[in-house]
C-alpha positions in Angstrom: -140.4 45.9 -130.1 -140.1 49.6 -129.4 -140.6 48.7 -125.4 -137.7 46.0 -126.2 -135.8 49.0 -127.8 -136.0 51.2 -124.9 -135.3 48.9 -122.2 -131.8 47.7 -124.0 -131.3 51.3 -125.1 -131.4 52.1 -121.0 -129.6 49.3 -120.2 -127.0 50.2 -122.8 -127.2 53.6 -121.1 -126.1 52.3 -117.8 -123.0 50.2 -119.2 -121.7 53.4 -120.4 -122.5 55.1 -116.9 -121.3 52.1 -114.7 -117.8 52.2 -117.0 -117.3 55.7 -116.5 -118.1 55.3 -112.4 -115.7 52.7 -112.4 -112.8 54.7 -114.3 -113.5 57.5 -112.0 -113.5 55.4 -108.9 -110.3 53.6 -110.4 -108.5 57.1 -111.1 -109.6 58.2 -107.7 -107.9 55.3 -106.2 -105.2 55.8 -108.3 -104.4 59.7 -106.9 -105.1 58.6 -103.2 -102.6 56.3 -103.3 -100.4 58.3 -105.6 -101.0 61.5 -103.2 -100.3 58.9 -100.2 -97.0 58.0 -101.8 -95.7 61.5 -102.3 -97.0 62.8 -99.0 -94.5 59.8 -98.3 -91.8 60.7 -100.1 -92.3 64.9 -100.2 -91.3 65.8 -96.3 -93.4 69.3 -96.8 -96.0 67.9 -99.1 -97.9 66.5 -96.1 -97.9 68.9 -93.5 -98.9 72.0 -96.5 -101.5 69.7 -97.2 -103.1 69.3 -93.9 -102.5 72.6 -92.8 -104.3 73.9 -95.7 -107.4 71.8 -95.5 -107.5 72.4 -92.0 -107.7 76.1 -92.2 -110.7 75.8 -94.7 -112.7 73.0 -93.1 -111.1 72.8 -89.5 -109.5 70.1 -87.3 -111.8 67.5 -87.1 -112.8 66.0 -90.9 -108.2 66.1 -91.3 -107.9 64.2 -88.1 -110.4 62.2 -89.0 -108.8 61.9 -92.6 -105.3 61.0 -91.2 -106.5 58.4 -88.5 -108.5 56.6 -91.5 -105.6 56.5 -93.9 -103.1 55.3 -91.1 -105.5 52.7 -90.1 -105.8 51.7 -93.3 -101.6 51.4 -93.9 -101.8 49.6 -90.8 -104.0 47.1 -92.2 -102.4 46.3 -95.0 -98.6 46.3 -92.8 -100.6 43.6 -90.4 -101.2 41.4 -93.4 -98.0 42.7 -95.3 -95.9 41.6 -92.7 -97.7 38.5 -90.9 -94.8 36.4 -91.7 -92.0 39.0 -91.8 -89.0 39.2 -89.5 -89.4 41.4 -87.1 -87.9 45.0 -88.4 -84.3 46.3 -87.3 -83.0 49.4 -88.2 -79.0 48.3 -88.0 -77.1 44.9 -86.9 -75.1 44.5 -83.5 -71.1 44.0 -84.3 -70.1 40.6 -83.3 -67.9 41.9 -80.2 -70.8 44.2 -79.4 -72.1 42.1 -76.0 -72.4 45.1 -73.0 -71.7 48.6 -73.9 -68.2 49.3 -72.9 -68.0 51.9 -70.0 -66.4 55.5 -70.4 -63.0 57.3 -68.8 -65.0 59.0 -65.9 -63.6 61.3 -63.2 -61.9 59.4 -60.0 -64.8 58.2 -58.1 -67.6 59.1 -60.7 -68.9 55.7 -62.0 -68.5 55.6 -65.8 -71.6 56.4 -68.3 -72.6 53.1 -69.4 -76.3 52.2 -69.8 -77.5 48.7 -68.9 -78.6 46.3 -71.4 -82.3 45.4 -71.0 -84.2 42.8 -71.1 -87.1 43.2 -75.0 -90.7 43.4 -73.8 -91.8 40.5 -76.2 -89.6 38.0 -77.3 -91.5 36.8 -80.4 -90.9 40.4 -82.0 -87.3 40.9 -80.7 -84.2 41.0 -83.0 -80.3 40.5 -81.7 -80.9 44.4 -81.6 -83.0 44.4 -78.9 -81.4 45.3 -75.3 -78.0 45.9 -76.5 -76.5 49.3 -76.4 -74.4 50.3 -79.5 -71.4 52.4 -78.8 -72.4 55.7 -81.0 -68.7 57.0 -82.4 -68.1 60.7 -83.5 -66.5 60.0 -86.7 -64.6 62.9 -86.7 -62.7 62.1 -83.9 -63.3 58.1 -82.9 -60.8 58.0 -79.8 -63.3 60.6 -78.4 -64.7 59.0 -74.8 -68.0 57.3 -75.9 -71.0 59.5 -74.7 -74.0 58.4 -76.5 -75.3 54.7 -77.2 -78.1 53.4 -79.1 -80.0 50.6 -78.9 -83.2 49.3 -80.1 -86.5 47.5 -79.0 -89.8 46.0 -80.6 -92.9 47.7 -78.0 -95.7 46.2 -79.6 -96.3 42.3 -79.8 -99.2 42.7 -82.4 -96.9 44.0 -84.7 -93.1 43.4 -85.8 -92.5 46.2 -88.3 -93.4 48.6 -84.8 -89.7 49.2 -83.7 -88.3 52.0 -81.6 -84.7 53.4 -81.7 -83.4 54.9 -78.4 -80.5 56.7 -77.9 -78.9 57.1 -74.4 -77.0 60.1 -74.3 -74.2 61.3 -71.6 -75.8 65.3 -70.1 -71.6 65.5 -68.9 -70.7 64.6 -72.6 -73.0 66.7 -74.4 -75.1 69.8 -74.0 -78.3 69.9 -74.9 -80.4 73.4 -76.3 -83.5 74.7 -77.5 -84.4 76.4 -80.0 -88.0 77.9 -80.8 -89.0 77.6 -84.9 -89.9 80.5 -87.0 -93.3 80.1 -86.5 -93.7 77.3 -83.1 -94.8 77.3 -81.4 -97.0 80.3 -82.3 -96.8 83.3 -79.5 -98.2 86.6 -79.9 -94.6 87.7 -77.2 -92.0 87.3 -79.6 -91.3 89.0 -83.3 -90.6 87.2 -86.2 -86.5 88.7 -86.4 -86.3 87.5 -82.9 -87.0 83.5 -83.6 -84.5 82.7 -86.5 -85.5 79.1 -86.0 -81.4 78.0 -86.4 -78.5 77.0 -84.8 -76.5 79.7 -83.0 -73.1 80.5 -85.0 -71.1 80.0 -82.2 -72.7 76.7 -81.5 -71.8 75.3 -84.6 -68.3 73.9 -84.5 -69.5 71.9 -81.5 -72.3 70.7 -83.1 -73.0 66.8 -82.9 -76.5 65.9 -83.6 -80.0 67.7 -83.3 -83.3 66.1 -82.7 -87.0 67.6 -83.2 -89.2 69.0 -80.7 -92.7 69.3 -79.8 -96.3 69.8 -81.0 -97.3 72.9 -82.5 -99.4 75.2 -81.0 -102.9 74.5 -82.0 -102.1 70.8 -80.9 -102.7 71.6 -77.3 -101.4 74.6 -76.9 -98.3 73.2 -74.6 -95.7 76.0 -73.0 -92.6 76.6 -73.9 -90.0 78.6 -72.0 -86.8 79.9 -73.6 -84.4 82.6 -72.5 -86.9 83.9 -69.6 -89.8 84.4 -72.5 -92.3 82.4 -72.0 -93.9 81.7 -75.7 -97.1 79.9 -74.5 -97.9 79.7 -70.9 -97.4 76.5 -68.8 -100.5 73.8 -68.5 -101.1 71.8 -65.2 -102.1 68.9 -67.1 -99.0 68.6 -69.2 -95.9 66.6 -69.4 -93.2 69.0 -69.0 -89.2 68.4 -70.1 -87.1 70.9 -68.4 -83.4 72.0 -67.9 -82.7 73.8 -64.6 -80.3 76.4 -64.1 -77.8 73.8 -62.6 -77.4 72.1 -65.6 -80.1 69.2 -64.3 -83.3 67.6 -66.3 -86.5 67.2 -65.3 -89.4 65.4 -66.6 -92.7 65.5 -64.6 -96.5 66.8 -64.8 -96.2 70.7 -64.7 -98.5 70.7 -61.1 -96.0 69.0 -59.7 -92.9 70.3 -61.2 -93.6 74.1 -60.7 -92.8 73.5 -57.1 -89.5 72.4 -57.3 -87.3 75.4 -55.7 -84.2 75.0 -58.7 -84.2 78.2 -61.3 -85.4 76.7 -65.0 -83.1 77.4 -68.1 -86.1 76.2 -70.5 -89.0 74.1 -70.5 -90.7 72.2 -73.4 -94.5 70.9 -73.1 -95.6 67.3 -74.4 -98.9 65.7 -73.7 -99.0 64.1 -70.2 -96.4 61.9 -69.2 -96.0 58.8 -71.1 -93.7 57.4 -68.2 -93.7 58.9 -64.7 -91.9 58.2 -61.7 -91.5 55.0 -63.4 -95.3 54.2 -64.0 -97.1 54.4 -67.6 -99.5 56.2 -67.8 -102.4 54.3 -66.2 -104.7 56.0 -69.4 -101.8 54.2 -71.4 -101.3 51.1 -69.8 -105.1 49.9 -70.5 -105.9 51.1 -73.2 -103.8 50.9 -76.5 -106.0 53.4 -78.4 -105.6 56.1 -75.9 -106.6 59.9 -77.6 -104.6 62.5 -76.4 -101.0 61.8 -77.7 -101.6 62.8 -81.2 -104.2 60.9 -81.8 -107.8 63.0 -82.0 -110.6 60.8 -83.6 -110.3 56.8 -83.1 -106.8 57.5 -81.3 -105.4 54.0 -82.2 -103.0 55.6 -84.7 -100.0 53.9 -86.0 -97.5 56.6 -86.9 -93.9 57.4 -86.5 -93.3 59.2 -82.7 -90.8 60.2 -80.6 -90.3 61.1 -77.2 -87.7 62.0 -74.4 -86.7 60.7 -71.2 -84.9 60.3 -68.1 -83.6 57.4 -66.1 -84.2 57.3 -62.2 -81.0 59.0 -61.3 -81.2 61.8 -64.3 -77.7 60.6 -65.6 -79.1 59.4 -69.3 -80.7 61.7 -70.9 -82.8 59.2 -73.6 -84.3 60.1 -76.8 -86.6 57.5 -79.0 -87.2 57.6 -82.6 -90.1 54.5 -83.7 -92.2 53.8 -86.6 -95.5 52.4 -86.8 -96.1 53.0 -82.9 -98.9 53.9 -81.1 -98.6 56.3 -77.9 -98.9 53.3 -75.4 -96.0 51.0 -77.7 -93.9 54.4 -77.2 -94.8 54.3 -73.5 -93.6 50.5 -73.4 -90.7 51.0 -75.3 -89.2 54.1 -73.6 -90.0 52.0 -70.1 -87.9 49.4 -71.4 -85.2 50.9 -72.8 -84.5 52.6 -68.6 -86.9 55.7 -68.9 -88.3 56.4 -65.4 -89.5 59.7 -67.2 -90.8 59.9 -70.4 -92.4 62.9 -72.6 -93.7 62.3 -76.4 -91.9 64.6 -78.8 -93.8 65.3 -82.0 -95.5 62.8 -84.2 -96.4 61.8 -87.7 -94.1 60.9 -91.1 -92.7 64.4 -91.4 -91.2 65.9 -88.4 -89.8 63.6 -86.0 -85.9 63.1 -86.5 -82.2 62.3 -85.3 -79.5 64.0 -87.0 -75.9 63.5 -86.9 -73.4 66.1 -88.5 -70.0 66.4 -89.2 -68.3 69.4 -90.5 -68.3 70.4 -94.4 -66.0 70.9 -97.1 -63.0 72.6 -96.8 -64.1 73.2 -92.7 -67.3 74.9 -93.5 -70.1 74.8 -92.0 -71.6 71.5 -90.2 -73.6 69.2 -92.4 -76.2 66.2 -91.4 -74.7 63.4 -93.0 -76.8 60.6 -91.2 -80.1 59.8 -89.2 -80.9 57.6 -86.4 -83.2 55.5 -89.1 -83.6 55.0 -92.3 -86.3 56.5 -94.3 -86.0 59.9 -92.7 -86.0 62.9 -95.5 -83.7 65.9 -94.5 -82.0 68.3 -96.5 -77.9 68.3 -94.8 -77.8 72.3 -93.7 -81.4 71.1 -91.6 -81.5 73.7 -88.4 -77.9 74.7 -89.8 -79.0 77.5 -92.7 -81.9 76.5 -93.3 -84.3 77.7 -90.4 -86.8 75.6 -88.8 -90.8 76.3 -89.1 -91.2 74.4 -85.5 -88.8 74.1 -82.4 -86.2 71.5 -81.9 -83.4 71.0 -79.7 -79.5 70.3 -80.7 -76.3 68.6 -78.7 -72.9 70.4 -78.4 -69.9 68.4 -77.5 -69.3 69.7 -73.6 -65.7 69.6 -72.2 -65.3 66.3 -70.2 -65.1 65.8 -66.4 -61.8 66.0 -64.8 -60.3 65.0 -61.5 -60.4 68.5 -60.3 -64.3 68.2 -61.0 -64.6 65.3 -58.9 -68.3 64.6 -58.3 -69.5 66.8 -60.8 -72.1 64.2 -62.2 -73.6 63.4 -58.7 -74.0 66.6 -58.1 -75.1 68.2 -61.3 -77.5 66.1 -61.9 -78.8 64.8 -58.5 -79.5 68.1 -57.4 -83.0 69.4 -56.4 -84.2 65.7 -56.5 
């Protein structure tokens, strides 16, 4: 009896245990997905977060962290949407068919990007191919000077979609602008990186995207101003505006070469598209590390990236969710990049901002984004400086017939 009493008083014993394991599990499951949510939902939550672990235990055990949580979302958004429409981020208008050209100069040909032809039908919408006319709202018979369009990269999955906007360099000007803190360099005081939009920029200010890694990402150079906060790397992709007003996108060992003064330079990871090839890393492999992607690097997380079309007259920018770096690569190709560069990555920092001008004429306020589900306070880049570098479009005085052939040869020079 007293062995029968012991043996259902240790059973009893490991009831109370198991219960208590499970609640624990259960409440542990409970604040992972709670945390996920707010990480989700908190645009700084994320990025403290990660920063902070990573300065205690390093980079590995976060990026290991983050690739399994985003491969677990993924996971559940494979099965999620099995039977899901693919996912569009706007509708075409009904008289929307080819995007209508723009008043050019005499014998300049008119900024109008070609539709294109979606890399996989069975997750293409009536989004896909067609360029939407982008209208500034605060003056609509404006010549148009930026489209957008938008295109499903990744046949595997129809909730991957990418948003590209095809922007006019004779329409709009495009500036850099180094963050508070990135990209870190030990060259440049604190008071001399106010990580905002210039004053007298500010009336003319249209939209602003975001820029690159940081720092301990890679370490990727950045040139502003004739400062050089982190020095050039052969390996890297480099997006740069010469002296003439020109862009360039290529490998920095073969870029540096070029004889044209640069303005400013921004390093990516290497070139997603180049000379109209992915990259052959890229094009095989759909987990490719390297792009922001350190541990597994089949990643599924929002990107963005910038690019050029074969005769540098688009300037393009892309804005996707659930991609990885290859989808990107796909999708920029597609939309017209023969150049391409990946921007930053992850849920907090990519973004496409539009503004328009405050109350009572104050000062410019973002009012919209490229897609939905981006958090941003409205006086983003505007008063409120920026931790990391980004880059913001000015409305530029049109070409004229006295300026006949400025496009050709603004933007074809130094080929």
């Amino acid at each position: 009896m007293a062995k029968k009493k012991e043996a259902d008083q240790g059973r009893s014993r490991l009831r109370v245990w198991a219960g208590r394991l499970g609640k624990l599990t259960l409440l542990g499951l409970v604040a992972i997905i709670g945390l996920w949510i707010a990480i989700h939902r908190v645009s700084w939550l994320g990025p403290a977060l990660a920063d902070g672990v990573r300065a205690v235990v390093g980079p590995g055990p976060v990026a290991w962290a983050e690739d399994v949580a985003y491969g677990i979302q993924d996971r559940v958004n494979l099965w999620r949407y099995k039977d899901a429409k693919p996912k569009a981020f706007w509708d075409v208008p009904d008289d929307v068919v080819l995007a209508p050209p723009v008043e050019a100069a005499p014998g300049e040909p008119p900024f109008s990007p070609t539709p294109f032809v979606p890399p996989y039908d069975k997750v293409a919408t009536s989004a896909d191919g067609i360029w939407v006319p982008v209208t500034d709202t605060r003056d609509p018979q404006a010549p148009i000077g930026m489209f957008k369009s938008l295109v499903h990269p990744d046949e595997r999955r129809s909730f991957a979609a990418l948003a590209v906007v095809a922007i006019d360099p004779l329409a709009f000007e495009l500036h850099l602008v180094a963050g508070t803190h990135e990209p870190h360099s030990l060259k440049v005081r604190r008071e001399d990186r106010p990580g905002m939009i210039p004053s007298d920029h500010k009336d003319a200010l249209y939209a602003a995207f975001n820029g690159g890694f940081k720092a301990t990402h890679g370490r990727y150079g950045m040139l502003l101003e004739g400062v050089e906060y982190l020095p050039p790397r052969d390996i890297a992709c480099t997006f740069a505006r010469l002296a003439d007003g020109g862009y360039r996108i290529a490998t920095w060992s073969k870029l540096k070469t070029q004889s044209a003064p640069i303005q400013f330079y921004r390093q990516t990871p290497p070139c997603l598209v180049e000379d109209g090839a992915i990259h052959q890393v890229l094009h095989y492999n759909a987990g490719a590390k390297g792009w922001g992607a350190t541990v597994a690097g089949e990643t599924i997380i929002r990107r963005s990236a910038v690019g050029l079309d074969e005769d540098r007259k688009i300037l393009f920018y892309g804005l996707g969710e659930a991609l990885t770096a290859q989808a990107l690569a796909r999708g920029m190709k597609a939309a017209g990049a023969h150049w391409a560069a990946e921007l930053d990555v992850n849920h907090s920092y990519p973004r496409f901002l539009f503004y328009e001008r405050g109350k009572d004429n104050d000062q410019p306020v973002a009012t919209s984004a490229l897609i939905p589900a981006i958090d941003y306070p409205e006086d983003q880049y505007v008063s409120r400086p920026s931790v990391r570098d980004f880059f913001y479009l000015t409305r530029a005085r049109q070409a004229t017939a006295s300026e006949g052939g400025r496009r050709s040869s603004k933007l074809a020079a130094n080929p």
